[in-house]
N, C-alpha and C positions, 0 to 999 in steps of 0.2 A: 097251690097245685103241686101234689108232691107225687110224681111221676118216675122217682128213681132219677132225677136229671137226667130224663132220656127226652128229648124231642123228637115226637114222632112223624115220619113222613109217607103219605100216602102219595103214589106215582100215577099220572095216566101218561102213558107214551106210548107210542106203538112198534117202535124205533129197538128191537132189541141192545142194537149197538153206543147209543144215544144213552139210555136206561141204566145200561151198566156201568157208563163212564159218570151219570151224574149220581147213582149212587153211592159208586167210591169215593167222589168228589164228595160230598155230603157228609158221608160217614168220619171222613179224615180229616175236612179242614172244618166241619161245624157242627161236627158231634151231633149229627141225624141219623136216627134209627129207621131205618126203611120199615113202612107193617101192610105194605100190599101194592099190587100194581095192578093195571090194567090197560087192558090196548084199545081198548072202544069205548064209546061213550054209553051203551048201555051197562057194560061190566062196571063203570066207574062211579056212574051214577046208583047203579046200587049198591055197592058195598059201601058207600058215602051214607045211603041213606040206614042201611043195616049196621053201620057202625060206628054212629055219633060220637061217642065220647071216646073211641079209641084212637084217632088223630089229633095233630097241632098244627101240621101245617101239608096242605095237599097242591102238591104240585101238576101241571095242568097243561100238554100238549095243545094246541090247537086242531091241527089238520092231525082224527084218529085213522086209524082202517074201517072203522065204522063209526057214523057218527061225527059229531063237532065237541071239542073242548067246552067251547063259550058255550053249549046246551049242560055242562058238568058244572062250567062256574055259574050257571044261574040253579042250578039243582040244589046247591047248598048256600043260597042265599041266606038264609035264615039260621044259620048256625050259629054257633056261640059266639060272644065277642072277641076272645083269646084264641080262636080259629082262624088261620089266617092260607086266603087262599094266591096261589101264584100262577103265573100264565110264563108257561115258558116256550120262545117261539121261533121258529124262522124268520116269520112275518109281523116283527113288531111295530109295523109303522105307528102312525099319530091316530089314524084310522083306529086299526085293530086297539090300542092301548086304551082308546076313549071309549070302545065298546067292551071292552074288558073290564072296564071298570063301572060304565052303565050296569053291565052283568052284574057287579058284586066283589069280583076281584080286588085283591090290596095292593098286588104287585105285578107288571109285567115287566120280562126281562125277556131278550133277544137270545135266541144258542150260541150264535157264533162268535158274540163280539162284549156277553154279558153274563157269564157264566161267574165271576168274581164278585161281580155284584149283587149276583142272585148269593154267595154263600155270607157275603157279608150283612145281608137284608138277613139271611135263617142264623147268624151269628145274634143279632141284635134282637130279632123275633125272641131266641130261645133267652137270651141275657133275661129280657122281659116277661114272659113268661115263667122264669122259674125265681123269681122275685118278688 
């Protein structure tokens, strides 16, 4: 997969403030290249579906402005198997985690307390992927 070693990340968050801390974060410590955002889950769910082979890894609000996250991660169930999708959340109880991943999810990770883990998970994604 020769991608230019860019790892691509598509964003649903609705969170202006949130958005742009996690794509600094992203960009700086795991070499992810931001390629679209969105705030609702209809915006997200189609440009998912309009743009299959232009992401690596999408990352995945819960609670949108409109809409539900987990309606996003089950829209691209079916995607490739080097697509990997992440739930990043408020609300990551054992609940939410089990149902994020019945959805199709590879990853959930908490905002406030898992932000480290989430870049160290898209550290290893991309090692693997471009391998």
């Amino acid at each position: 997969m020769d991608n230019g070693m860019k790892f691509r990340a598509y964003i649903v968050e609705d969170s202006p403030t949130i958005r742009q801390n996690l794509i600094e974060t992203l960009q700086e410590l795991a070499q992810v290249v931001p390629v679209g955002i969105a705030e609702t889950e209809h915006e997200g769910k189609r440009w998912l579906a309009q743009n299959d082979g232009d992401w690596d890894v999408a990352i995945v609000d819960l609670f949108l402005r409109e809409g539900s996250g987990l309606n996003v991660v089950e829209s691209v169930r079916n995607r490739r198997p080097e697509q990997v999708v992440i739930v990043l959340s408020n609300h990551a109880t054992d609940d939410v985690r089990w149902r994020c991943e019945q959805l199709g999810a590879d990853a959930v990770f908490d905002k406030s307390t898992e932000i480290d883990a989430l870049v160290e998970y898209c550290l290893r994604q991309r090692k693997s992927a471009l391998h």
